[in-house]
C-alpha positions in Angstrom: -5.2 -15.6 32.8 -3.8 -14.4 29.3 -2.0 -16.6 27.3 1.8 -15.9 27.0 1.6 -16.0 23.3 -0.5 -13.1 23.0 2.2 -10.9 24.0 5.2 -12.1 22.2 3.0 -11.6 18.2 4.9 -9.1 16.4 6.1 -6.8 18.5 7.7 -4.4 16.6 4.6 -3.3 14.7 2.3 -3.3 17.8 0.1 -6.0 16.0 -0.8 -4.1 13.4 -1.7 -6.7 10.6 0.6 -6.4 7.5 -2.5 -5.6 5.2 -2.9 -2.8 7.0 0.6 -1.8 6.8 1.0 -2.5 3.0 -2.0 -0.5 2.8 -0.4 2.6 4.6 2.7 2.1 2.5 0.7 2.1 -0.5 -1.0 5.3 -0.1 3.1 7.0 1.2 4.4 5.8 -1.9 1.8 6.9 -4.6 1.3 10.2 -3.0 5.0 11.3 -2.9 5.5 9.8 -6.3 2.7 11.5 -7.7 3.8 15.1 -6.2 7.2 14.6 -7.3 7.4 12.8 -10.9 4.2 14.7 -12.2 2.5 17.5 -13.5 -0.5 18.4 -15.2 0.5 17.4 -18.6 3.8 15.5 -18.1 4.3 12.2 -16.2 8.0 11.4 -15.9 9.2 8.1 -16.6 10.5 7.4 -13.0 7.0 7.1 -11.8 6.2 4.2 -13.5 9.6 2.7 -12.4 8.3 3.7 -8.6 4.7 2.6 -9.4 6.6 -1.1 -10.9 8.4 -1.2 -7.6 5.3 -0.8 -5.7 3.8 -3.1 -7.4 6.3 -5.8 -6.8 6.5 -4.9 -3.3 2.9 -5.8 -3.1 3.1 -9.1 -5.0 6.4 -10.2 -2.3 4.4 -9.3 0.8 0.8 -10.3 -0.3 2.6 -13.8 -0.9 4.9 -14.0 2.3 2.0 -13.2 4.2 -0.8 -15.0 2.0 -3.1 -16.8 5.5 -3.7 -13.2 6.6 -5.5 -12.3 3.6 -8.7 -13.8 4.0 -11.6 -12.4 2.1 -12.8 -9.6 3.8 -9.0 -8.1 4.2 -8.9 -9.0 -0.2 -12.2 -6.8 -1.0 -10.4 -4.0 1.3 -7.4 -4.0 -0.4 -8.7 -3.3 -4.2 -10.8 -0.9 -2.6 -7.8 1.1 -1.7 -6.3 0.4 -5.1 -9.4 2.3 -6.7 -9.1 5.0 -4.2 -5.6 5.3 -5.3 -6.4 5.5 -8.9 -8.7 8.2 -7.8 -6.2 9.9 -6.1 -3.6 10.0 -8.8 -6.2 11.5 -11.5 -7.1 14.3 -7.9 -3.3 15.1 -7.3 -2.8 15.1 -11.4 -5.7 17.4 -11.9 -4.4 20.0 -9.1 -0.5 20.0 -10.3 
């Protein structure tokens, strides 16, 4: 037999872990920004305000959530950090 508790973990989300989920929300936010606030010579001063947001979005949930980032889970997130630096200079570039 399952275990009840099984069922009842997080059920909104489907048991997606929240790493994964600030990782998703991560790559939404800096794509959008980046197609809206700049340009190929011009970065508007609204997408550092969204980038600061994001940033402190990451800090609140990284610490409400800190036993679910073990090591492993760590090392993928600044992997998707560098892959977002990468995107901005992509989506910059083709603007």
């Amino acid at each position: 037999m399952i275990p009840e508790e099984v069922f009842k973990r997080r059920r909104r989300h489907n048991n997606t872990p929240e790493s994964v989920l600030l990782i998703i929300a991560n790559f939404m936010v800096v794509s959008v920004a980046v197609a809206l606030f700049t340009d190929k010579y011009h970065i508007n001063w609204f997408f550092w305000v969204v980038i600061a947001l994001l940033a402190l979005y990451n800090f609140f949930t990284i610490r409400k959530n800190r036993e679910e980032f073990t090591k492993n889970t760590i090392i993928s997130f600044v992997i998707s950090l560098v892959v977002l630096v990468l995107l901005f200079f992509l989506f910059k570039g083709k603007a």
